[in-house]
Backbone as a printed PyTorch tensor [residue, N CA C, xyz], in Angstrom:
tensor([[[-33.1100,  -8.6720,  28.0300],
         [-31.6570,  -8.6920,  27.9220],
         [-31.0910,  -7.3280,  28.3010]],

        [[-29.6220,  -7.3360,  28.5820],
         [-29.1110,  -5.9320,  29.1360],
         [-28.6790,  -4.7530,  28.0610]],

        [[-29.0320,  -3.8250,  28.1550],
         [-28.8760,  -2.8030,  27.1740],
         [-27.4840,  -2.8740,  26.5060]],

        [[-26.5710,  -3.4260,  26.8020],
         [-24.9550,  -3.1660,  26.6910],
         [-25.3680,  -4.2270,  25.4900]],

        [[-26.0070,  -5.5430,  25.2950],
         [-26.2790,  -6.2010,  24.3340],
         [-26.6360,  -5.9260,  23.3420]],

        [[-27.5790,  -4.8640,  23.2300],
         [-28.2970,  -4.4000,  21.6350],
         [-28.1340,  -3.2060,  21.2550]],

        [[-27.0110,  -2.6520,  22.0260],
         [-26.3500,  -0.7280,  21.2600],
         [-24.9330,  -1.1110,  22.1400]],

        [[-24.3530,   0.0930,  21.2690],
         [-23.1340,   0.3170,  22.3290],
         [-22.9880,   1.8090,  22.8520]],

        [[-22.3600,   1.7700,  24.1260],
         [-22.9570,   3.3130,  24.8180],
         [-21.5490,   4.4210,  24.9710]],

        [[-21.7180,   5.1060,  24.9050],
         [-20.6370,   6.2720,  24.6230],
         [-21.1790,   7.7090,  25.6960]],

        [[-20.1400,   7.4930,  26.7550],
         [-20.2260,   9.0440,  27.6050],
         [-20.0350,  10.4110,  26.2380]],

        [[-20.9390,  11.2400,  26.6520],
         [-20.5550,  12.4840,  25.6060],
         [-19.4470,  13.3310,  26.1260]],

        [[-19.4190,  14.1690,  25.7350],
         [-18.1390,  15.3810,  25.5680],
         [-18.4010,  16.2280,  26.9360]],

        [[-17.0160,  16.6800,  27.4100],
         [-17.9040,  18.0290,  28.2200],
         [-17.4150,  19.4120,  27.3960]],

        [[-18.7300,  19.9840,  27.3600],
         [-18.8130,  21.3230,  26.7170],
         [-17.4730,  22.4890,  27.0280]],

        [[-16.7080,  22.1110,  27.8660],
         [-15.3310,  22.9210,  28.3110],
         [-14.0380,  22.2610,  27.5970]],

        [[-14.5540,  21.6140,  27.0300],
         [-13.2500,  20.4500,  25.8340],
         [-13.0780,  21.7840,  24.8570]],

        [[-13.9730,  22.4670,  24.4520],
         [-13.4960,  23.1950,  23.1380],
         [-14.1960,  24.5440,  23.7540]],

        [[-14.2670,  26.1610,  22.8520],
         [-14.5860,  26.9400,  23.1580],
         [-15.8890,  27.1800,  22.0580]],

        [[-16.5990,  27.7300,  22.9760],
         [-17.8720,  28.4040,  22.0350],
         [-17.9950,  29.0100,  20.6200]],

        [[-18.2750,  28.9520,  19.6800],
         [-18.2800,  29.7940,  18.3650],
         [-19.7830,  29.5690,  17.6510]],

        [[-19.9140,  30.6450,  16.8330],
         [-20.9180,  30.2050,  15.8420],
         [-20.8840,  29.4750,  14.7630]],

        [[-19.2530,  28.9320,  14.8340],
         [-18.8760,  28.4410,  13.4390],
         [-18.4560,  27.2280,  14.0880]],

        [[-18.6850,  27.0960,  15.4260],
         [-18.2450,  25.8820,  15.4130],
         [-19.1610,  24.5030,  15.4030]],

        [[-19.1520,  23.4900,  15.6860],
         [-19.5490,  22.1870,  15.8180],
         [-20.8330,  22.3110,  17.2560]],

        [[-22.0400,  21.7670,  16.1060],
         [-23.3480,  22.1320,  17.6700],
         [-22.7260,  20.5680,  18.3650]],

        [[-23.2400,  20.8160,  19.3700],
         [-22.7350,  20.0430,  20.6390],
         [-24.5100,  19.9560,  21.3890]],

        [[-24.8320,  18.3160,  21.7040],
         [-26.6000,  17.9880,  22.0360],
         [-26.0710,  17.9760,  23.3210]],

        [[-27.0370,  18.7820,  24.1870],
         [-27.2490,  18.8810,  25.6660],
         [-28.8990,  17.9000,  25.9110]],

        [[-29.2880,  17.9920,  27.2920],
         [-30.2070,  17.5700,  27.6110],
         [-31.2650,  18.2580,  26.8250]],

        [[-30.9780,  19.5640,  27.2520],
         [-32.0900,  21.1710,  26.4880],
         [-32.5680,  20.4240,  25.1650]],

        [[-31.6930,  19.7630,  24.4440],
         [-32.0060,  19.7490,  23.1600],
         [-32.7160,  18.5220,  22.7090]],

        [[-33.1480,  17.7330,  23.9030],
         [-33.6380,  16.4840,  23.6250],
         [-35.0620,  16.7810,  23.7540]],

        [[-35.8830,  16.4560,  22.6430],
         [-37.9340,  17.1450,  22.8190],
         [-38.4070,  16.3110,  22.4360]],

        [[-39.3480,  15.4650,  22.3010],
         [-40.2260,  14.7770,  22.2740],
         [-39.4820,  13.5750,  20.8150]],

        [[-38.6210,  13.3830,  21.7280],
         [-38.1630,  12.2050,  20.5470],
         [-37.4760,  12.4650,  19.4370]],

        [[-36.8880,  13.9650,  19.3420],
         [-36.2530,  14.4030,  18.4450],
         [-35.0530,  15.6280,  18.7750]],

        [[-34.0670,  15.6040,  18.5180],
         [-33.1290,  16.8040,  18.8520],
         [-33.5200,  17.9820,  17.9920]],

        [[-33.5250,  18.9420,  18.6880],
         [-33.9950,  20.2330,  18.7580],
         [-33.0550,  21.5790,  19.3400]],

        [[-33.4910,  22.5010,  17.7950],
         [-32.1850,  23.2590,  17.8650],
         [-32.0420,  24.7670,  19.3020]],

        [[-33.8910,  24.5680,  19.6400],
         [-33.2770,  25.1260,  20.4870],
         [-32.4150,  25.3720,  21.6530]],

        [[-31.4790,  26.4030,  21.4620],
         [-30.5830,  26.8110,  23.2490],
         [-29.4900,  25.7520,  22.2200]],

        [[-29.3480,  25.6040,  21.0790],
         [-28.1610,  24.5480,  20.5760],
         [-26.7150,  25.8930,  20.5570]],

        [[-25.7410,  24.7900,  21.1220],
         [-24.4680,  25.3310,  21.5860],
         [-23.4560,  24.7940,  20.2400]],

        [[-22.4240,  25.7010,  20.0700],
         [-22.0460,  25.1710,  19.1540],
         [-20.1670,  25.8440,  19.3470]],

        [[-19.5420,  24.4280,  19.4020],
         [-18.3680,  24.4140,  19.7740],
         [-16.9740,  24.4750,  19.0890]],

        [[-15.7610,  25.0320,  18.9590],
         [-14.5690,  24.6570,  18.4640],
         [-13.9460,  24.1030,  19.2700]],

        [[-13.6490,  22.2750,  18.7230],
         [-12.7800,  21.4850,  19.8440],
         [-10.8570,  22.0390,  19.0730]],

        [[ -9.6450,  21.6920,  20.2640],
         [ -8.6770,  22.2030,  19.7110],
         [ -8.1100,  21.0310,  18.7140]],

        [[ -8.6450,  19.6350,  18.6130],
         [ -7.8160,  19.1480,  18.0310],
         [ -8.5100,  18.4140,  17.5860]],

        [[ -8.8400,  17.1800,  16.4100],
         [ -9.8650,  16.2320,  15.8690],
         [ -9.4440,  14.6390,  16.4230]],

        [[ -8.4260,  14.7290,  17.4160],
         [ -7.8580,  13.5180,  17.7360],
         [ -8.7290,  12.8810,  18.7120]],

        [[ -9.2850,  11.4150,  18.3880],
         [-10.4830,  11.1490,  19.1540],
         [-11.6040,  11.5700,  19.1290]],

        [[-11.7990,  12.5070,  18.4190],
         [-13.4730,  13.2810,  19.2990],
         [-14.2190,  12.2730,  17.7540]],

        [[-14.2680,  11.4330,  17.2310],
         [-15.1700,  10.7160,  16.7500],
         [-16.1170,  10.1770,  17.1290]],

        [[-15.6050,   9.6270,  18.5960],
         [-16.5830,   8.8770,  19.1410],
         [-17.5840,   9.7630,  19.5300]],

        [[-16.9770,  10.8030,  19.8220],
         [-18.3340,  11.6340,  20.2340],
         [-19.2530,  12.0910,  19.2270]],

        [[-19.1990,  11.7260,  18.2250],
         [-19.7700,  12.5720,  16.8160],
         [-21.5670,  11.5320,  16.6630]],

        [[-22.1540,  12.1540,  16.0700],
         [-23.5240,  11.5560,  16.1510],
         [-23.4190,  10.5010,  14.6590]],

        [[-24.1490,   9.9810,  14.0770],
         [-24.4740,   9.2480,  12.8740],
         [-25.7550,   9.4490,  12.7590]],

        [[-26.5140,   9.1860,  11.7200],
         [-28.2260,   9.1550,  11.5480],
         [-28.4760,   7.8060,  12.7680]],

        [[-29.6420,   7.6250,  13.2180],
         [-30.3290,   6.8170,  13.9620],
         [-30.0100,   6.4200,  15.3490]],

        [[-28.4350,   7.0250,  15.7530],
         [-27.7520,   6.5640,  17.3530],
         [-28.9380,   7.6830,  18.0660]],

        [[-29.7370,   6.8530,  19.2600],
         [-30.0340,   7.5090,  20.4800],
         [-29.3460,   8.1490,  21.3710]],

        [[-29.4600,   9.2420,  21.7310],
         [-28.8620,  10.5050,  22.4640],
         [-30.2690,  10.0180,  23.9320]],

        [[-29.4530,   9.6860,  24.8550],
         [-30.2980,  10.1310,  26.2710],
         [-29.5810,  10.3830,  27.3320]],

        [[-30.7430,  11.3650,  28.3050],
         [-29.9720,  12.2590,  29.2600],
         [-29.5180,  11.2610,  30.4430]],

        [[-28.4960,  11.7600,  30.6990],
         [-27.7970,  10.8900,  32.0270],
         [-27.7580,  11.2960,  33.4080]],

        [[-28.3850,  12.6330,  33.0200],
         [-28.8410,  13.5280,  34.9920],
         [-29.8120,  13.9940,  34.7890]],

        [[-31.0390,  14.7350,  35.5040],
         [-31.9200,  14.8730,  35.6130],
         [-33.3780,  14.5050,  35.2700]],

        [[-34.0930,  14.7750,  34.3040],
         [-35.1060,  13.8430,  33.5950],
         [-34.5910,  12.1180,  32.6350]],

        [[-34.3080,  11.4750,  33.7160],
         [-33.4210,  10.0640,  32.8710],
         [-34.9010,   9.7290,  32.1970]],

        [[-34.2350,   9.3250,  31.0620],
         [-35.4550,   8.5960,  30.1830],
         [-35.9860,   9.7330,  28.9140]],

        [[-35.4470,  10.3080,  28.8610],
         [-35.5690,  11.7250,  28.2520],
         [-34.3380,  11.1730,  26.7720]],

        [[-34.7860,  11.0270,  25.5520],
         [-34.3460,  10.5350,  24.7390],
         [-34.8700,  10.9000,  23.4290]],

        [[-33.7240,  10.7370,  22.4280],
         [-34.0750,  11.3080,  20.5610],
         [-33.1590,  10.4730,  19.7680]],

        [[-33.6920,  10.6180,  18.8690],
         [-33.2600,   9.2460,  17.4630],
         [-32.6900,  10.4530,  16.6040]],

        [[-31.5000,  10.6500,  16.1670],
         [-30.4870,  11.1660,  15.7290],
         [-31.1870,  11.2960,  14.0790]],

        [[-31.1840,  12.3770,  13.6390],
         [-31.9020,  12.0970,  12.1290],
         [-30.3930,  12.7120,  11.1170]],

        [[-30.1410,  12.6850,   9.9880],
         [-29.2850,  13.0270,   9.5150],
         [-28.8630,  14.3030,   9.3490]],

        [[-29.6980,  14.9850,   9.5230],
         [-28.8440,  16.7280,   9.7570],
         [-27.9500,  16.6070,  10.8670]],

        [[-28.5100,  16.0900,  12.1010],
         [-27.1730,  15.9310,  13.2460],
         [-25.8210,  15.1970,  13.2040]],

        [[-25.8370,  14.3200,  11.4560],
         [-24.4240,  13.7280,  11.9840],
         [-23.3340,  14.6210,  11.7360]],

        [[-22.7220,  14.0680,  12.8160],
         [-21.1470,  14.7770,  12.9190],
         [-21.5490,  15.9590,  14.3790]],

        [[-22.5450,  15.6380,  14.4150],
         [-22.9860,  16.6940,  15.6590],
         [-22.1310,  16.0080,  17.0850]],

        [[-21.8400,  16.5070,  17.8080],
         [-21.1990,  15.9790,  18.9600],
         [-22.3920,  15.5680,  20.4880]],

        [[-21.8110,  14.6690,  21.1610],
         [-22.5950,  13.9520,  22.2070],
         [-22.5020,  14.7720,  23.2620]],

        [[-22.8620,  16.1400,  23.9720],
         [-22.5530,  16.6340,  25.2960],
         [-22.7650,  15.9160,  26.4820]],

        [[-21.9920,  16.3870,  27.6500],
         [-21.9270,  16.0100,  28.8950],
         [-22.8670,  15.1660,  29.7890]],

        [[-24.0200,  15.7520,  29.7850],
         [-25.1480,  15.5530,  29.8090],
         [-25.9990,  13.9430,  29.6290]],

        [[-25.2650,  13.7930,  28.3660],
         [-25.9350,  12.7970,  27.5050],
         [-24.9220,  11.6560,  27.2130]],

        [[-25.6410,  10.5350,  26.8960],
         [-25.1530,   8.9780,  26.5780],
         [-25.2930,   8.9050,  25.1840]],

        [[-24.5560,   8.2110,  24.4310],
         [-24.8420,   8.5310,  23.0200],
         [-24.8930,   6.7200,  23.0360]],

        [[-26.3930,   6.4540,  22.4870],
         [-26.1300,   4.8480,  22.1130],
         [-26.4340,   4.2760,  20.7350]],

        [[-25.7320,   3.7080,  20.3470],
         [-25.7570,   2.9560,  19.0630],
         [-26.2490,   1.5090,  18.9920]],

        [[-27.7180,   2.2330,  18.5160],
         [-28.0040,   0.3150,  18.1930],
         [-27.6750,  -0.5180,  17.3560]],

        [[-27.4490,  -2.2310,  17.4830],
         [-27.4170,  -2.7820,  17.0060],
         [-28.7900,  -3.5130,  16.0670]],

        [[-28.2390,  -4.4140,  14.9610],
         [-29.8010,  -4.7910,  14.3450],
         [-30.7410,  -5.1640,  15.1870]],

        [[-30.5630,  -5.8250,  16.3390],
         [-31.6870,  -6.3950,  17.1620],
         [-32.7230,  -5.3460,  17.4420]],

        [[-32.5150,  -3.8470,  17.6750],
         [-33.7260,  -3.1110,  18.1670],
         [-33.1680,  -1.9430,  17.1990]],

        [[-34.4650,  -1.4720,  17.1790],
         [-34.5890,   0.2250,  15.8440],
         [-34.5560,   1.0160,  17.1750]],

        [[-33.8690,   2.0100,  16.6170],
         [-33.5920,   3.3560,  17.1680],
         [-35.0400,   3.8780,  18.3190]],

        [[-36.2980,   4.1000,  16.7580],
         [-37.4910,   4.7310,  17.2840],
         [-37.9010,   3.7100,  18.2910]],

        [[-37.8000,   2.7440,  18.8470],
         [-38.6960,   1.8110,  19.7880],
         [-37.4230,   2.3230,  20.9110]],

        [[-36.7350,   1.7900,  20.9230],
         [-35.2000,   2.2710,  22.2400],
         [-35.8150,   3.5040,  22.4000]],

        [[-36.0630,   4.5760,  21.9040],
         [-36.5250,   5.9330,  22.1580],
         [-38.0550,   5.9100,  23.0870]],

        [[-39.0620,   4.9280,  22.3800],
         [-40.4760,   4.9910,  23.1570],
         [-40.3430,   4.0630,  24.0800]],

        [[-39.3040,   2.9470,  24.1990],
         [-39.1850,   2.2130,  25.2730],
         [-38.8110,   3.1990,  26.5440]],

        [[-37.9860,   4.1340,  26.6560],
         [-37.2110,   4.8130,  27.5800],
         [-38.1110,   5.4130,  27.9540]],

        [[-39.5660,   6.0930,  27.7660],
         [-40.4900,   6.8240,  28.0380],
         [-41.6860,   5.6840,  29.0180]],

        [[-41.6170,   4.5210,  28.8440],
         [-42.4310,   3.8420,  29.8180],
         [-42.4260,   4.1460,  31.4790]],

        [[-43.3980,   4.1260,  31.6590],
         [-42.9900,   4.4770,  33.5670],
         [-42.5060,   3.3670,  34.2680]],

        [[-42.4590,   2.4700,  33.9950],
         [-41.6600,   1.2190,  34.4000],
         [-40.1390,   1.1610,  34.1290]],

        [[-39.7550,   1.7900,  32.9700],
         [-38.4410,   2.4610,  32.5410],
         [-37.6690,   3.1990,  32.8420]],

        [[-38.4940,   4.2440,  33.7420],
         [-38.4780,   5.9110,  34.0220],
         [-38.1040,   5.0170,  35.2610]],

        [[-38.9030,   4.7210,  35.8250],
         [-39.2180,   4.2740,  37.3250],
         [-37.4280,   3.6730,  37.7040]],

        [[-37.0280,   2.1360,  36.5950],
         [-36.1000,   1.9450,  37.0540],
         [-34.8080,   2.3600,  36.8180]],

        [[-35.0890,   3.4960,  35.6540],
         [-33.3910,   4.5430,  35.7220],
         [-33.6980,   5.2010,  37.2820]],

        [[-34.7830,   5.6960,  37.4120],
         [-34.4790,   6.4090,  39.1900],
         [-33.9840,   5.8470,  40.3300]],

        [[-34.7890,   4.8940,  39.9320],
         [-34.0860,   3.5100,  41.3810],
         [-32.8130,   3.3240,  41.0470]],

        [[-32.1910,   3.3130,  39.8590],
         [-30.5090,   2.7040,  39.9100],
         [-29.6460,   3.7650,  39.6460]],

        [[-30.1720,   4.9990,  39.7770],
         [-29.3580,   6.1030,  39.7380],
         [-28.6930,   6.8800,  40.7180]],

        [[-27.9230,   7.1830,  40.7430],
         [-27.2450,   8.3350,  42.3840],
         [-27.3160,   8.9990,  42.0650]],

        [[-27.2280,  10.1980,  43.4280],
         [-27.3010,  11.3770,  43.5960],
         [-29.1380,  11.7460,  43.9830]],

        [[-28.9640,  12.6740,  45.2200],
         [-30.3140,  12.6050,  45.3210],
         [-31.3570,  13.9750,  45.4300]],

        [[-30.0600,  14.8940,  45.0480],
         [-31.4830,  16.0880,  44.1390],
         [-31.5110,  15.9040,  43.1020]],

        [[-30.0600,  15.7000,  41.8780],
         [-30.2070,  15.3590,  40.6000],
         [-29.6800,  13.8640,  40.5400]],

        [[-30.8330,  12.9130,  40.1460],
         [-29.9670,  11.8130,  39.6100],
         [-29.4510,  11.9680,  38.3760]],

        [[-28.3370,  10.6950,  38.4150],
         [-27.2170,  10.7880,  37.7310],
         [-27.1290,   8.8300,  37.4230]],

        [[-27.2220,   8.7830,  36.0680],
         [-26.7030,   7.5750,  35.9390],
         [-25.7930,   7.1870,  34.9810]],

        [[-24.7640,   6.2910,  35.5680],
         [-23.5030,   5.9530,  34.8710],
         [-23.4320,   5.1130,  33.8640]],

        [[-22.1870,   4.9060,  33.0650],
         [-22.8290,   4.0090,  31.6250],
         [-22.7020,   2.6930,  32.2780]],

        [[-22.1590,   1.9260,  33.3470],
         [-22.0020,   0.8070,  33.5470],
         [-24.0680,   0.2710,  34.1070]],

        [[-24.4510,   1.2260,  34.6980],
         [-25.6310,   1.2120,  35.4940],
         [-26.6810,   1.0570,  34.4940]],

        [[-26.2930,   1.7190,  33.0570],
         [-27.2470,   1.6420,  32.1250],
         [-27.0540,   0.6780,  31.3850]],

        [[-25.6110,  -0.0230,  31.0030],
         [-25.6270,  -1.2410,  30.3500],
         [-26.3040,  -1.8360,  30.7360]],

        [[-26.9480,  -2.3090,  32.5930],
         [-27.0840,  -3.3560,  32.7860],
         [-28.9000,  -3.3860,  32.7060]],

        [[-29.7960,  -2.2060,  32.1750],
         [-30.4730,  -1.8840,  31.9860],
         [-31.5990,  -3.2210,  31.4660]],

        [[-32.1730,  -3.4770,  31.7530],
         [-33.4310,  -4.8480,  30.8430],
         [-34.1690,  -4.1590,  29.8320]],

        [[-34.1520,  -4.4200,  28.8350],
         [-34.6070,  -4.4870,  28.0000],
         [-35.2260,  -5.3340,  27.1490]],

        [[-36.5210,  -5.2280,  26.6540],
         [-37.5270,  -6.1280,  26.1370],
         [-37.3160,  -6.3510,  24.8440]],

        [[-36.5770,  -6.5060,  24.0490],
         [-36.5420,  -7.0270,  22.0670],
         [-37.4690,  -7.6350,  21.6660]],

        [[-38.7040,  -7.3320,  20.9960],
         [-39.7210,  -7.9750,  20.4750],
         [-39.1370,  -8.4000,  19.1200]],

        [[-39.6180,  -8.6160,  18.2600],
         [-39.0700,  -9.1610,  16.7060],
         [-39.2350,  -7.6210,  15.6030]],

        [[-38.3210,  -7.2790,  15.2630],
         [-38.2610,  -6.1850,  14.3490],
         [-39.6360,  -5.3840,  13.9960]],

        [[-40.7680,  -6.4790,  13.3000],
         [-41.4850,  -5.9860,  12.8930],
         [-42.7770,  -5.3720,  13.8230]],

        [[-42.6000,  -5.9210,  15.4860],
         [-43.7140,  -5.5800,  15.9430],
         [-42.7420,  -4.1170,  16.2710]],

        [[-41.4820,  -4.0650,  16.9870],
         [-40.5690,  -2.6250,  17.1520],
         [-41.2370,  -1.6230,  16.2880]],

        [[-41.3120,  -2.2140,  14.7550],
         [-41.4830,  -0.9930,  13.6730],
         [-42.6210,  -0.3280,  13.9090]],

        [[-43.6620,  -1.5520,  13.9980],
         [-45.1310,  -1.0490,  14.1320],
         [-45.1930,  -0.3720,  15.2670]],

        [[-44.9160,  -0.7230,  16.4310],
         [-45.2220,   0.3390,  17.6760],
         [-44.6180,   1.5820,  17.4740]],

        [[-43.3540,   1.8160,  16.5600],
         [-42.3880,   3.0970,  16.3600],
         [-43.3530,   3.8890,  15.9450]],

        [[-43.7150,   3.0810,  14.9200],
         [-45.1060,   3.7950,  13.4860],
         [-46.1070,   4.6840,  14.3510]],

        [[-46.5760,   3.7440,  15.1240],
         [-48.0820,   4.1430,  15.8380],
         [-47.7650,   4.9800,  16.9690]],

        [[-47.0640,   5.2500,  17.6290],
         [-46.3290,   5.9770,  18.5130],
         [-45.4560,   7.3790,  18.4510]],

        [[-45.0530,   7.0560,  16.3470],
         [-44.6710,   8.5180,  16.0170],
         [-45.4790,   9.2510,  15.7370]],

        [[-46.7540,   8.9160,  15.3010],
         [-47.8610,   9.2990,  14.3310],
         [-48.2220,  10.0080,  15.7600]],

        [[-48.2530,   9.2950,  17.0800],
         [-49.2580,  10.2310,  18.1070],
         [-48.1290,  11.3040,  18.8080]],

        [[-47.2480,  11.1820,  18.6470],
         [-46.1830,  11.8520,  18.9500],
         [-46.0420,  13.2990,  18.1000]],

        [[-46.0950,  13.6500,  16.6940],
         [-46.5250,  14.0580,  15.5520],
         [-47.5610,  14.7020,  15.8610]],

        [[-48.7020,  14.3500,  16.1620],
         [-50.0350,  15.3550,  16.8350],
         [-49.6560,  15.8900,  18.0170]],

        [[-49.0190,  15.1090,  18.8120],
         [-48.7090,  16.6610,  19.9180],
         [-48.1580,  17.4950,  20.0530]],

        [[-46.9140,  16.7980,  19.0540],
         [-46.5250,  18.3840,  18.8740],
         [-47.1490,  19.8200,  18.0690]],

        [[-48.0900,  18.9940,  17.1060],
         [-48.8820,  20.0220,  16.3520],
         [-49.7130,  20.5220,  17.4120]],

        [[-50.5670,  19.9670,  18.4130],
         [-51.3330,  20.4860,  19.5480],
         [-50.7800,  21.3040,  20.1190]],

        [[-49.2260,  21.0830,  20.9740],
         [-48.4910,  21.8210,  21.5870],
         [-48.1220,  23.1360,  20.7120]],

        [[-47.4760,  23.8340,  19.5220],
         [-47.4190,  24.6070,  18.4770],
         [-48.4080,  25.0630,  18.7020]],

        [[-50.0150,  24.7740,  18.7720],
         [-51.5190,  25.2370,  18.6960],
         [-51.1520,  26.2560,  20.0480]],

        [[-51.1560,  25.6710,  21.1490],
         [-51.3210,  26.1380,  22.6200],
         [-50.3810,  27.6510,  22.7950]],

        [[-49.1170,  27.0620,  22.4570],
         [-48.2520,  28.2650,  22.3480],
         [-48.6180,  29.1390,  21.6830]],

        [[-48.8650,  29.4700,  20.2850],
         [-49.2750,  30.1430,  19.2860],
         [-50.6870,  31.0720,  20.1850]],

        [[-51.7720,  29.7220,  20.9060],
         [-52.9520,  30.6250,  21.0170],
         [-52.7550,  31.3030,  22.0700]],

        [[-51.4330,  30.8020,  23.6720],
         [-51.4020,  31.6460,  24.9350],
         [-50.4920,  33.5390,  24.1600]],

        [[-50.0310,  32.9290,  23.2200],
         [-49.0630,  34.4920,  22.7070],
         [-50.3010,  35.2390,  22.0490]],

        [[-51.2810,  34.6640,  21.0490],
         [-52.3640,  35.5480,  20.8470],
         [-53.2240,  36.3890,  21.8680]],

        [[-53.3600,  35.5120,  23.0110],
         [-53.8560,  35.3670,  23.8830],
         [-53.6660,  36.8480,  24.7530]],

        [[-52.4320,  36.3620,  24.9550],
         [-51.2010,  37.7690,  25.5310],
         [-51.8830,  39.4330,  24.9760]],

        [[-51.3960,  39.4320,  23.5080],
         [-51.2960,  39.9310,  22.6630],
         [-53.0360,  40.9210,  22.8130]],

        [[-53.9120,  39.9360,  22.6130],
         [-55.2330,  40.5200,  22.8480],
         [-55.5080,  41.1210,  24.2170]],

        [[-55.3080,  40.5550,  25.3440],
         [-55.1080,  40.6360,  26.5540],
         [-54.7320,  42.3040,  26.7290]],

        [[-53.9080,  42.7500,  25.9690],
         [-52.7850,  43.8440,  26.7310],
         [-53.4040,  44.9810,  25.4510]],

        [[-53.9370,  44.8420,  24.5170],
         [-55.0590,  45.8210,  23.5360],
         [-56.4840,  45.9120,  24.6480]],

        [[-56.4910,  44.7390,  25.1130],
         [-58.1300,  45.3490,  25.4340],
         [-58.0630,  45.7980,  26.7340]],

        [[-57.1290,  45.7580,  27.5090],
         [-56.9120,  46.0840,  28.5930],
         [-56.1250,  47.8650,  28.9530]],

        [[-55.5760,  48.1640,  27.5630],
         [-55.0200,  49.5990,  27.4140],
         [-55.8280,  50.4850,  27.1990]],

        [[-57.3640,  50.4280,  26.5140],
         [-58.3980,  50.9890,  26.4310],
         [-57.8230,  53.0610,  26.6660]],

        [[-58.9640,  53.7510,  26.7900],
         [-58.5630,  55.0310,  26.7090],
         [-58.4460,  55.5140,  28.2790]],

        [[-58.4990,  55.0170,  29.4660],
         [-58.0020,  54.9490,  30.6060],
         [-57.7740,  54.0210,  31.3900]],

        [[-57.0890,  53.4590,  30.9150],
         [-55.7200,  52.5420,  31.9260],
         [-55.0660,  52.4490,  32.8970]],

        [[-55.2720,  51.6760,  33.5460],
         [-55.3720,  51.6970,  35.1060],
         [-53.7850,  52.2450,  35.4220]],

        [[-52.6160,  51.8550,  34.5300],
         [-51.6750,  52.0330,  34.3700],
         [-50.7950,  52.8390,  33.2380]],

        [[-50.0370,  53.3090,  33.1190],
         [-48.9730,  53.7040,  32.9000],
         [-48.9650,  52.6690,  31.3660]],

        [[-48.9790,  53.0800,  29.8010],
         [-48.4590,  51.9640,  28.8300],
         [-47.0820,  51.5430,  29.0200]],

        [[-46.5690,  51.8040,  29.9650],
         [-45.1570,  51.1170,  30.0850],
         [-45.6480,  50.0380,  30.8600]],

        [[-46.2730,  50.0010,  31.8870],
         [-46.9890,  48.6050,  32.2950],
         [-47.2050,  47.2290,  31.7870]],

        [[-47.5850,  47.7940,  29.8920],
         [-47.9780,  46.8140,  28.9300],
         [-47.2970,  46.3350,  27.7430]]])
């Protein structure tokens, strides 16, 4: 069935609606979409001038945030620290209905068959770009709630280890660094310690 059937889809904000502050309202870019979860890094955070309308743009717990130019299929399940967070430019803000859970709409969008056909129905051809009418008409598979849950389950759990793997990698290339530039400064150095 077509995506416009089981969420409803909402263009986000553009980040030039309000001005920058630290006090103001974070605003989700693409940047902030990571492995199935919004993420504070590079998070922008905005004062709009007026509260008239900008609801729709506001997040709730569980609405999917996905990117609408460049990596399409690139998507996060809204957890409750983000509500009231705003939808940026960037991004589609969709609200599911009971028929499909948040977390499956999120691992559905990651299939290469998924990936494959946001590229094919997208314009623009260094950055695609796809529109909300292009994504309503999107196919989508609705299994029955409970198999959704279970694949969410089994899919967060491996999702969950990579990021602990990924954390590992980073952590060991900065040790890595770190050792690298001690054993390499030794008591004659090919260079200059400003080098290191």
């Amino acid at each position: 069935m077509p995506l416009a059937e089981v969420c409803r889809i909402q263009a986000g904000l553009s980040k030039r609606t309000g001005r920058e502050s630290p006090d103001g309202t974070p605003i989700v870019m693409i940047g902030n979409i990571a492995r199935g979860r919004i993420v504070r890094d590079g998070l922008t955070r905005i004062v709009l001038p007026g509260d008239a309308g900008m609801d729709r743009y506001q997040l709730r717990p569980d609405d999917v945030v996905c990117a609408r130019t460049g990596d399409l299929g690139r998507s996060a399940v809204a957890a409750a620290e983000n509500a009231g967070w705003l939808v940026g430019s960037g991004c589609l803000r969709l609200r599911p209905g009971p028929a499909v859970l948040p977390c499956y709409l999120v691992h559905y969008f990651e299939q290469p068959a998924v990936r494959l056909w946001l590229r094919a129905s997208s314009t623009g051809s260094v950055i695609p770009n796809l529109s909300i009418r292009t994504l309503a008409e999107m196919p989508v598979a609705v299994p029955p709630i409970g198999e959704q849950r279970a694949l969410g389950e089994v899919l967060g759990l491996l999702d969950e280890k990579i990021a602990v793997h990924e954390e590992i990698v980073r952590a060991t290339a900065e040790l890595r660094g770190s050792v690298a530039r001690l054993l390499f400064a030794g008591e004659h150095p090919p260079f200059g310690p400003e080098r290191f």
